[in-house]
C-alpha positions as CSV (number, residue, x, y, z in Angstrom):
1,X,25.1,-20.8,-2.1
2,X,22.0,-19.1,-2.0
3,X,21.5,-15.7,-2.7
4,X,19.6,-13.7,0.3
5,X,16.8,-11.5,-1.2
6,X,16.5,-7.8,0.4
7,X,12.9,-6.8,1.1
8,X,12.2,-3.6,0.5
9,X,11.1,-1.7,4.0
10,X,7.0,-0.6,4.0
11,X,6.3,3.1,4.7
12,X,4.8,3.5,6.9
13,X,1.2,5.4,6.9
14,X,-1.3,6.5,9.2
15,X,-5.0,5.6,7.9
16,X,-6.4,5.8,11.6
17,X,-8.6,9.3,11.8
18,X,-8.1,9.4,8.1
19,X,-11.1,10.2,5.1
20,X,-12.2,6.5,5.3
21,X,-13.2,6.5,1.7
22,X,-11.5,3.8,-0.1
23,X,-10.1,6.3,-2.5
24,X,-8.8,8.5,-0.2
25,X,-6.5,5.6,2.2
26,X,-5.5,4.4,-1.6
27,X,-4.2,7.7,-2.4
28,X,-2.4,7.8,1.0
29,X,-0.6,4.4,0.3
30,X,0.7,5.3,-2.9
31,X,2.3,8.2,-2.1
32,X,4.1,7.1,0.7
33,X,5.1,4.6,-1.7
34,X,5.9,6.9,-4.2
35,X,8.1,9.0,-1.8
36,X,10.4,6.2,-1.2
37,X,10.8,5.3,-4.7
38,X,8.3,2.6,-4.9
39,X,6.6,3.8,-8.2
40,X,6.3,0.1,-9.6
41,X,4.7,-1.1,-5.9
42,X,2.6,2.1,-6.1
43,X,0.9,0.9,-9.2
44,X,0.2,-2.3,-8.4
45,X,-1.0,-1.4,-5.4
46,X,-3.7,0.5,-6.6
47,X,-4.4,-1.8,-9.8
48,X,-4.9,-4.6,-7.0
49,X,-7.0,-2.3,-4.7
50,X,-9.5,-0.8,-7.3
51,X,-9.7,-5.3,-8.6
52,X,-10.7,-6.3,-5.2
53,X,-14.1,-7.4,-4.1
54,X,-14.6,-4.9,-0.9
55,X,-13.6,-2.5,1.2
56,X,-11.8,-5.2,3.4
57,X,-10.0,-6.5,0.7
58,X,-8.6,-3.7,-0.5
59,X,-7.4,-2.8,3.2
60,X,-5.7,-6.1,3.2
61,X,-3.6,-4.9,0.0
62,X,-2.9,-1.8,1.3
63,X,-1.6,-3.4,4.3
64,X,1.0,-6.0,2.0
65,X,2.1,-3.0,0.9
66,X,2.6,-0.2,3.8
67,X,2.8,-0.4,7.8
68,X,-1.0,1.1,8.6
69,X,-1.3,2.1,11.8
């Protein structure tokens, strides 16, 4: 039988009408993530967002991580 994994529910976060400097929607993401306990997702996030090649990129990670709206 296999076992069922549980995914663990994105914040979610509002980057519309934020700061759009990268650092700034980084620093959003993580704490949200950080609220909800996520301190290990929080890190990785930003490792893999200041890694990326561009702006877009880094979006993209944010968005694996939280529900941007």
């Amino acid at each position: 039988m296999k076992k069922k994994e549980i995914t663990p529910k994105k914040p979610k976060v509002k980057l519309v009408g934020q700061d759009d400097n990268v650092f700034n929607l980084i620093g959003i993401c993580t704490r949200a993530l950080k609220k909800e306990g996520m301190n290990a997702e929080a890190k990785e996030l930003t490792t893999k967002c200041f890694a990326s090649g561009s702006y877009h990129e880094a979006l993209a990670i944010m968005m694996e991580y939280c529900d941007v709206s």
